[in-house]
N, C-alpha and C positions, 0 to 999 in steps of 0.2 A: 610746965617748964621742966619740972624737976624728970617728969616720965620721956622727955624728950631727948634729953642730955644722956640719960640711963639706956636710950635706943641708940643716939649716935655715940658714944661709948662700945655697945653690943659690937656693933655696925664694925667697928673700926679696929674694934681687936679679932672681929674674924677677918678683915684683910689682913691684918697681920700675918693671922698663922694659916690661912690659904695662901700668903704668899712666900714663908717658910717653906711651907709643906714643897711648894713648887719649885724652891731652888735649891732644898732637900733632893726631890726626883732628880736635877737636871745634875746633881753633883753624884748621885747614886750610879744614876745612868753613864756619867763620864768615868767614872771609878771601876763598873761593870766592863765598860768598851775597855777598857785598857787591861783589863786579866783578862779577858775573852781572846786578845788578840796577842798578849805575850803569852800564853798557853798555847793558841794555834802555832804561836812561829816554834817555841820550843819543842811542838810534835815535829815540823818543819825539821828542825836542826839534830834530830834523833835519825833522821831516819840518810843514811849514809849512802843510799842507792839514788839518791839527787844530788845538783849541784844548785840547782835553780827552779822557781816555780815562773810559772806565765801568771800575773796578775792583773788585773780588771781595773784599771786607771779610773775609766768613766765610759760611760755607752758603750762604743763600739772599741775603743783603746786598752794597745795591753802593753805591758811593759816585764820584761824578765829580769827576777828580782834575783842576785847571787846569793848563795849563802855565806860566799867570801869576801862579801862586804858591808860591811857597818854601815853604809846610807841604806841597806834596803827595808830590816827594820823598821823604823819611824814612815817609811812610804808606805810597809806592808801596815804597820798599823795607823794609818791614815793623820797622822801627827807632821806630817814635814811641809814645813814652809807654808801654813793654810791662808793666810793673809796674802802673805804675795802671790800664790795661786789666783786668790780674788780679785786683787788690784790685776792679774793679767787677762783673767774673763774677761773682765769690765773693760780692758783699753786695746784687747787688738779686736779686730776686725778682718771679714773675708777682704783678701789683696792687702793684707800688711805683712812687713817686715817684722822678722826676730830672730835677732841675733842674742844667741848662748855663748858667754864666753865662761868658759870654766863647765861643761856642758855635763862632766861624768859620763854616767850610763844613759843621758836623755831624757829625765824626769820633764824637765820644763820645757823642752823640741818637742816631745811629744803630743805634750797638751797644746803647744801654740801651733802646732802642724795644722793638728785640728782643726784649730781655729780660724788661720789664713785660708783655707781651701786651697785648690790648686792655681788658682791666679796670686796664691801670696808665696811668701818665701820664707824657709827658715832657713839659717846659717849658722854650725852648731861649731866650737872649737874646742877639742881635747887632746891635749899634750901627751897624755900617757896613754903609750902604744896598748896595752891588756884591755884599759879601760877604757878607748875610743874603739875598738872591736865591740864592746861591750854596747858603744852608742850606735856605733851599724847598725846589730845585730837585732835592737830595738826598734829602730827605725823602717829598717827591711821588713822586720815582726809585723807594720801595722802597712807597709805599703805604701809608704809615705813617699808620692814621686815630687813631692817638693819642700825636700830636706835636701842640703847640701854641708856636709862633714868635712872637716879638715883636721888632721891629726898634726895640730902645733900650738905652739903658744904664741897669746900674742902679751908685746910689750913696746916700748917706747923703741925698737931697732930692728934689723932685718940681719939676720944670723944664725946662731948656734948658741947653747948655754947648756948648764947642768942642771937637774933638774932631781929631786927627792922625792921618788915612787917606795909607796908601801908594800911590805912584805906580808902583814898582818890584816888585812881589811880595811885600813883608814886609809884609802886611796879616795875618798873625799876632800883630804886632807894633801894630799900632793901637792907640792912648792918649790919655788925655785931657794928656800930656806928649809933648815931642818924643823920641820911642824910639831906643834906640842901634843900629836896623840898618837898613839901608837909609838913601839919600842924600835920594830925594825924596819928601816928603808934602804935603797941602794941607790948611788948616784948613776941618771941615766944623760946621755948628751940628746938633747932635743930641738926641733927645730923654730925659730923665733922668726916671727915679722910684726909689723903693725896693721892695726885696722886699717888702716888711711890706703894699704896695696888692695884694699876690697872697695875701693869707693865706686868706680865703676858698676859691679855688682849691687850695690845698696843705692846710689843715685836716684834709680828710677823709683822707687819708695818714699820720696823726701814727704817728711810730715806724717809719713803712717810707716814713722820706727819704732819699736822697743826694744830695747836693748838691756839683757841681766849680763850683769860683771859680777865674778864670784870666786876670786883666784887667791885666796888665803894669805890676805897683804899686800898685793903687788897692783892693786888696781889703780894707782896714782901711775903707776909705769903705762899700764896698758889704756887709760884716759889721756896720755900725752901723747902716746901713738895715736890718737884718735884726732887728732885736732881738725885735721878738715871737715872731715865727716862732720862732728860734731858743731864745727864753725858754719859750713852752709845747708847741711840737712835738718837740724833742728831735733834731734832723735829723744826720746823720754828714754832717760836713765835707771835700773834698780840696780842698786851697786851695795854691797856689804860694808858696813864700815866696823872694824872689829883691831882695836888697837893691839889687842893680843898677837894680832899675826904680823901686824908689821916691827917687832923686833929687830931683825933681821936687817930689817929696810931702812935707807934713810930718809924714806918718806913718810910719814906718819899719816894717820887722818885727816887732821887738822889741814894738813898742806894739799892733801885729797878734796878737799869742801871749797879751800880757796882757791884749789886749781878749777874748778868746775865754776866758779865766781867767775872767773876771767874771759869762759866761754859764754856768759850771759845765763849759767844754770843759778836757781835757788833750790836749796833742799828741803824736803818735805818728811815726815814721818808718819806712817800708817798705821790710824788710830779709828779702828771701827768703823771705818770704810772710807773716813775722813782723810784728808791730808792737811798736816797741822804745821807750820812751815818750825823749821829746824836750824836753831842757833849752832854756828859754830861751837863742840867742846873741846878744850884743852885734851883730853882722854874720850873716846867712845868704847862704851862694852857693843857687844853684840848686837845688833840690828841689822835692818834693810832699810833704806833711806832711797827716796822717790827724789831724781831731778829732771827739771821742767824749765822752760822757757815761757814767756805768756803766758801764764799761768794765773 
Protein backbone atom coordinates (compact mmCIF):
# COMPACT_ATOMS: atom_id res chain seq x y z
CA UNK A 1 0.00 0.00 0.00
CA UNK A 2 2.61 2.19 1.43
CA UNK A 3 4.87 1.43 -2.19
CA UNK A 4 1.80 2.29 -4.05
CA UNK A 5 1.05 5.71 -2.71
CA UNK A 6 5.02 6.46 -2.88
CA UNK A 7 4.44 5.53 -6.99
CA UNK A 8 1.26 7.64 -7.32
CA UNK A 9 2.91 10.59 -5.40
CA UNK A 10 6.29 9.95 -8.12
CA UNK A 11 3.59 9.80 -10.72
CA UNK A 12 2.03 13.22 -9.87
CA UNK A 13 4.83 15.38 -9.23
CA UNK A 14 6.27 14.74 -12.54
CA UNK A 15 3.00 15.94 -14.14
CA UNK A 16 3.55 18.69 -12.30
CA UNK A 17 6.84 19.83 -13.41
CA UNK A 18 6.36 18.46 -17.23
CA UNK A 19 3.60 20.63 -16.99
CA UNK A 20 5.64 23.73 -15.57
CA UNK A 21 8.29 23.02 -17.86
CA UNK A 22 5.56 23.27 -20.78
CA UNK A 23 4.00 26.51 -19.84
CA UNK A 24 7.66 27.68 -18.99
CA UNK A 25 8.32 26.90 -23.12
CA UNK A 26 5.08 28.49 -24.21
CA UNK A 27 5.85 31.86 -22.01
CA UNK A 28 9.68 31.61 -23.37
CA UNK A 29 8.44 31.25 -26.75
CA UNK A 30 5.81 34.29 -26.34
CA UNK A 31 8.57 36.50 -24.79
CA UNK A 32 11.16 35.27 -27.63
CA UNK A 33 8.29 36.27 -30.55
CA UNK A 34 7.99 39.70 -29.21
CA UNK A 35 11.92 40.91 -29.17
CA UNK A 36 12.32 39.01 -32.37
CA UNK A 37 9.70 41.07 -34.02
CA UNK A 38 10.16 44.64 -32.10
CA UNK A 39 13.96 44.24 -33.25
CA UNK A 40 12.91 43.54 -36.89
CA UNK A 41 10.47 46.53 -37.06
CA UNK A 42 13.22 48.87 -35.29
CA UNK A 43 15.84 47.61 -38.30
CA UNK A 44 12.49 48.63 -40.22
CA UNK A 45 12.30 52.23 -38.79
CA UNK A 46 16.21 52.93 -39.16
CA UNK A 47 16.36 52.64 -42.36
CA UNK A 48 14.88 55.96 -43.96
CA UNK A 49 15.06 54.97 -47.76
CA UNK A 50 11.26 53.16 -47.01
CA UNK A 51 8.05 54.32 -46.09
CA UNK A 52 6.31 51.02 -46.16
CA UNK A 53 7.04 47.35 -46.22
CA UNK A 54 4.49 44.64 -48.34
CA UNK A 55 3.67 42.15 -45.56
CA UNK A 56 2.40 38.57 -45.73
CA UNK A 57 -1.20 38.64 -44.00
CA UNK A 58 -1.80 34.86 -44.47
CA UNK A 59 -1.37 32.58 -47.90
CA UNK A 60 -1.55 34.38 -50.71
CA UNK A 61 -2.49 38.06 -48.91
CA UNK A 62 -0.58 41.03 -48.41
CA UNK A 63 -1.09 44.14 -46.95
CA UNK A 64 1.30 47.57 -46.95
CA UNK A 65 2.34 48.28 -43.58
CA UNK A 66 3.29 52.43 -43.14
CA UNK A 67 5.97 53.37 -41.09
CA UNK A 68 3.70 56.43 -40.48
CA UNK A 69 1.43 54.62 -38.47
CA UNK A 70 0.86 53.25 -35.19
CA UNK A 71 -1.70 50.30 -36.25
CA UNK A 72 1.09 48.71 -38.25
CA UNK A 73 3.26 47.62 -35.49
CA UNK A 74 1.09 45.26 -33.49
CA UNK A 75 -0.16 43.81 -37.37
CA UNK A 76 3.55 43.56 -38.14
CA UNK A 77 4.06 41.79 -34.97
CA UNK A 78 1.22 39.70 -35.24
CA UNK A 79 -0.59 40.90 -31.91
CA UNK A 80 -3.67 42.84 -33.40
CA UNK A 81 -7.15 41.88 -32.81
CA UNK A 82 -6.36 37.78 -32.77
CA UNK A 83 -9.60 36.70 -31.29
CA UNK A 84 -11.73 38.77 -33.56
CA UNK A 85 -9.61 37.55 -36.36
CA UNK A 86 -11.01 34.11 -35.14
CA UNK A 87 -14.53 34.78 -34.34
CA UNK A 88 -14.37 36.11 -38.21
CA UNK A 89 -12.60 32.86 -39.83
CA UNK A 90 -15.15 30.90 -38.23
CA UNK A 91 -18.52 32.95 -39.20
CA UNK A 92 -18.03 34.29 -42.85
CA UNK A 93 -18.32 32.13 -45.58
CA UNK A 94 -17.87 31.97 -49.65
CA UNK A 95 -21.06 34.59 -50.86
CA UNK A 96 -21.13 36.53 -47.43
CA UNK A 97 -21.26 39.92 -46.71
CA UNK A 98 -18.86 42.37 -44.72
CA UNK A 99 -19.04 45.27 -43.95
CA UNK A 100 -15.81 47.43 -42.38
CA UNK A 101 -16.88 50.34 -40.82
CA UNK A 102 -14.02 52.36 -39.44
CA UNK A 103 -11.83 50.14 -42.05
CA UNK A 104 -8.19 52.15 -41.78
CA UNK A 105 -5.70 50.76 -44.01
CA UNK A 106 -7.93 47.36 -44.62
CA UNK A 107 -6.50 44.98 -41.95
CA UNK A 108 -9.97 43.13 -41.65
CA UNK A 109 -11.37 43.78 -45.78
CA UNK A 110 -8.57 42.18 -46.43
CA UNK A 111 -8.74 38.96 -44.62
CA UNK A 112 -12.71 38.87 -45.14
CA UNK A 113 -12.25 39.46 -49.08
CA UNK A 114 -10.70 36.40 -48.86
CA UNK A 115 -12.91 34.84 -47.32
CA UNK A 116 -16.24 35.75 -49.40
CA UNK A 117 -14.54 34.84 -52.76
CA UNK A 118 -15.92 36.56 -55.70
CA UNK A 119 -19.77 35.65 -55.33
CA UNK A 120 -19.33 37.62 -51.65
CA UNK A 121 -18.92 41.22 -50.92
CA UNK A 122 -17.07 43.38 -48.94
CA UNK A 123 -18.02 47.03 -48.10
CA UNK A 124 -15.20 48.87 -46.39
CA UNK A 125 -15.77 52.73 -45.08
CA UNK A 126 -13.02 55.28 -44.25
CA UNK A 127 -13.60 58.85 -43.47
CA UNK A 128 -9.99 59.92 -43.64
CA UNK A 129 -8.94 60.92 -47.17
CA UNK A 130 -4.68 59.75 -46.48
CA UNK A 131 -6.01 56.77 -44.90
CA UNK A 132 -8.72 55.52 -47.30
CA UNK A 133 -5.99 55.69 -50.22
CA UNK A 134 -4.09 53.75 -47.89
CA UNK A 135 -7.29 51.09 -47.85
CA UNK A 136 -7.22 51.23 -52.04
CA UNK A 137 -3.91 50.87 -52.19
CA UNK A 138 -4.22 47.61 -50.08
CA UNK A 139 -6.97 46.40 -51.69
CA UNK A 140 -5.83 46.91 -55.41
CA UNK A 141 -2.26 45.29 -53.76
CA UNK A 142 -4.18 41.85 -53.59
CA UNK A 143 -6.74 42.17 -56.55
CA UNK A 144 -9.40 42.09 -54.67
CA UNK A 145 -12.51 42.67 -57.58
CA UNK A 146 -14.95 42.29 -54.80
CA UNK A 147 -14.11 45.02 -52.41
CA UNK A 148 -16.13 48.14 -52.63
CA UNK A 149 -14.52 51.41 -50.70
CA UNK A 150 -16.14 54.53 -49.75
CA UNK A 151 -14.39 57.39 -48.37
CA UNK A 152 -17.10 58.63 -45.54
CA UNK A 153 -18.42 58.33 -42.44
CA UNK A 154 -21.16 56.82 -41.46
CA UNK A 155 -23.52 57.98 -38.64
CA UNK A 156 -27.16 58.48 -37.53
CA UNK A 157 -27.58 61.43 -40.77
CA UNK A 158 -26.74 62.23 -44.22
CA UNK A 159 -24.45 65.36 -44.56
CA UNK A 160 -21.18 66.89 -43.59
CA UNK A 161 -19.17 67.12 -40.15
CA UNK A 162 -15.77 67.88 -38.75
CA UNK A 163 -13.90 65.36 -38.21
CA UNK A 164 -10.02 65.01 -36.02
CA UNK A 165 -7.36 63.42 -38.54
CA UNK A 166 -3.77 62.65 -36.92
CA UNK A 167 -0.74 64.41 -37.67
CA UNK A 168 1.45 62.03 -35.83
CA UNK A 169 0.42 58.24 -36.71
CA UNK A 170 -2.52 57.59 -34.56
CA UNK A 171 -4.85 57.88 -37.52
CA UNK A 172 -6.32 54.61 -35.85
CA UNK A 173 -7.61 56.93 -33.57
CA UNK A 174 -9.42 59.55 -36.00
CA UNK A 175 -12.98 60.81 -34.50
CA UNK A 176 -15.45 63.00 -34.84
CA UNK A 177 -13.95 64.17 -31.07
CA UNK A 178 -10.51 65.06 -30.02
CA UNK A 179 -9.08 61.35 -29.22
CA UNK A 180 -6.78 60.60 -26.28
CA UNK A 181 -3.63 59.55 -28.35
CA UNK A 182 -1.55 61.30 -30.13
CA UNK A 183 -0.63 65.20 -29.55
CA UNK A 184 -1.32 66.60 -33.05
CA UNK A 185 -4.48 66.45 -35.19
CA UNK A 186 -6.29 69.05 -37.65
CA UNK A 187 -9.84 69.44 -38.11
CA UNK A 188 -11.05 68.09 -41.52
CA UNK A 189 -14.97 68.62 -43.02
CA UNK A 190 -15.96 65.15 -44.03
CA UNK A 191 -18.53 63.41 -45.76
CA UNK A 192 -21.47 61.64 -43.53
CA UNK A 193 -24.57 59.30 -44.36
CA UNK A 194 -26.06 56.32 -42.83
CA UNK A 195 -25.93 52.59 -43.43
CA UNK A 196 -29.55 52.28 -44.15
CA UNK A 197 -28.65 54.52 -47.96
CA UNK A 198 -26.71 51.05 -48.62
CA UNK A 199 -29.56 48.67 -47.90
CA UNK A 200 -30.10 47.97 -51.36
CA UNK A 201 -26.43 46.88 -51.87
CA UNK A 202 -26.48 44.68 -48.69
CA UNK A 203 -30.22 43.17 -49.13
CA UNK A 204 -29.38 40.55 -51.30
CA UNK A 205 -27.00 39.09 -48.32
CA UNK A 206 -29.71 38.82 -45.69
CA UNK A 207 -28.64 36.33 -42.94
CA UNK A 208 -24.90 35.98 -44.39
CA UNK A 209 -23.81 39.53 -42.87
CA UNK A 210 -21.01 40.50 -40.62
CA UNK A 211 -20.55 43.49 -39.91
CA UNK A 212 -17.23 45.22 -37.55
CA UNK A 213 -18.13 48.90 -36.23
CA UNK A 214 -14.97 50.44 -34.85
CA UNK A 215 -15.12 54.31 -34.83
CA UNK A 216 -13.61 55.53 -31.57
CA UNK A 217 -17.18 56.14 -29.64
CA UNK A 218 -19.55 56.98 -32.10
CA UNK A 219 -20.80 53.60 -32.74
CA UNK A 220 -24.45 54.16 -30.96
CA UNK A 221 -24.55 57.07 -33.85
CA UNK A 222 -23.65 55.00 -36.63
CA UNK A 223 -26.07 51.71 -35.03
CA UNK A 224 -29.06 54.16 -35.31
CA UNK A 225 -28.21 54.97 -38.89
CA UNK A 226 -28.51 51.34 -39.26
CA UNK A 227 -31.98 50.60 -38.22
CA UNK A 228 -33.47 49.04 -41.27
CA UNK A 229 -30.71 47.00 -42.13
CA UNK A 230 -30.50 45.80 -38.96
CA UNK A 231 -34.38 45.51 -38.44
CA UNK A 232 -35.05 43.06 -41.54
CA UNK A 233 -31.51 41.72 -42.51
CA UNK A 234 -30.71 40.20 -39.17
CA UNK A 235 -26.70 41.02 -39.63
CA UNK A 236 -24.09 39.53 -36.53
CA UNK A 237 -22.57 42.51 -35.12
CA UNK A 238 -18.64 43.21 -33.71
CA UNK A 239 -18.78 46.42 -32.34
CA UNK A 240 -16.03 47.94 -29.68
CA UNK A 241 -17.48 49.03 -26.72
CA UNK A 242 -14.72 51.22 -24.90
CA UNK A 243 -16.29 54.08 -22.59
CA UNK A 244 -12.92 55.88 -22.89
CA UNK A 245 -13.89 57.24 -26.34
CA UNK A 246 -17.32 58.20 -25.79
CA UNK A 247 -16.51 61.25 -23.75
CA UNK A 248 -17.18 63.44 -26.07
CA UNK A 249 -20.48 61.77 -26.85
CA UNK A 250 -23.74 61.82 -25.31
CA UNK A 251 -23.99 58.39 -25.89
CA UNK A 252 -22.40 56.11 -23.76
CA UNK A 253 -22.15 52.31 -23.84
CA UNK A 254 -24.65 51.51 -21.82
CA UNK A 255 -27.09 53.34 -24.10
CA UNK A 256 -25.08 51.35 -27.06
CA UNK A 257 -26.07 47.80 -25.48
CA UNK A 258 -29.77 48.95 -24.84
CA UNK A 259 -30.00 50.35 -28.25
CA UNK A 260 -29.12 46.98 -29.91
CA UNK A 261 -31.79 45.44 -27.05
CA UNK A 262 -34.45 47.31 -28.99
CA UNK A 263 -33.28 45.68 -32.42
CA UNK A 264 -33.79 42.20 -31.02
CA UNK A 265 -29.63 41.90 -30.57
CA UNK A 266 -28.16 40.15 -27.06
CA UNK A 267 -24.55 40.66 -26.50
CA UNK A 268 -21.89 38.32 -26.19
CA UNK A 269 -18.18 38.29 -25.18
CA UNK A 270 -15.37 36.38 -26.78
CA UNK A 271 -13.95 33.91 -24.36
CA UNK A 272 -11.75 31.12 -25.95
CA UNK A 273 -13.76 30.64 -28.84
CA UNK A 274 -16.85 30.66 -26.61
CA UNK A 275 -19.55 33.24 -26.64
CA UNK A 276 -20.37 33.97 -23.14
CA UNK A 277 -23.61 36.28 -23.20
CA UNK A 278 -22.74 39.89 -21.74
CA UNK A 279 -24.51 41.95 -18.96
CA UNK A 280 -25.07 45.42 -19.42
CA UNK A 281 -22.15 47.66 -17.51
CA UNK A 282 -22.61 50.95 -16.00
CA UNK A 283 -18.80 51.65 -17.51
CA UNK A 284 -17.03 49.17 -20.20
CA UNK A 285 -13.09 49.19 -20.53
CA UNK A 286 -12.01 48.05 -23.81
CA UNK A 287 -13.37 45.03 -25.68
CA UNK A 288 -15.16 43.60 -28.77
CA UNK A 289 -18.56 42.44 -27.92
CA UNK A 290 -20.36 39.86 -30.44
CA UNK A 291 -24.23 40.87 -31.23
CA UNK A 292 -26.63 38.18 -32.34
CA UNK A 293 -30.07 37.47 -32.86
CA UNK A 294 -31.31 33.67 -32.53
CA UNK A 295 -28.68 32.84 -30.98
Amino acid sequence: MINKLKQWIKNQLRFIVRSEIEELKKKLSIEFSHLYFEYRWKEIEKDKSITKIVYNLKDDIFINLYKDSYLSYPIFAQQFEKETIEFISSNLSAGDCFIDIGANIGFFSLIAADMVENNGVVISFEPTETTYNKLRENVVLNNFENTQCFNLALSDFDGTSTFNVSLDGHDAFNSFSLPHHGEHYIEQEIEVKKLDNYYSLIQPYKNKILIKVDVEGWEYSVIKGAEKILSDLDPVLILEFNDENTIHSSKKCTDLYALLNTYGYKLYSLNDHSLIPKKNEGYFTYQNLIAKKNF
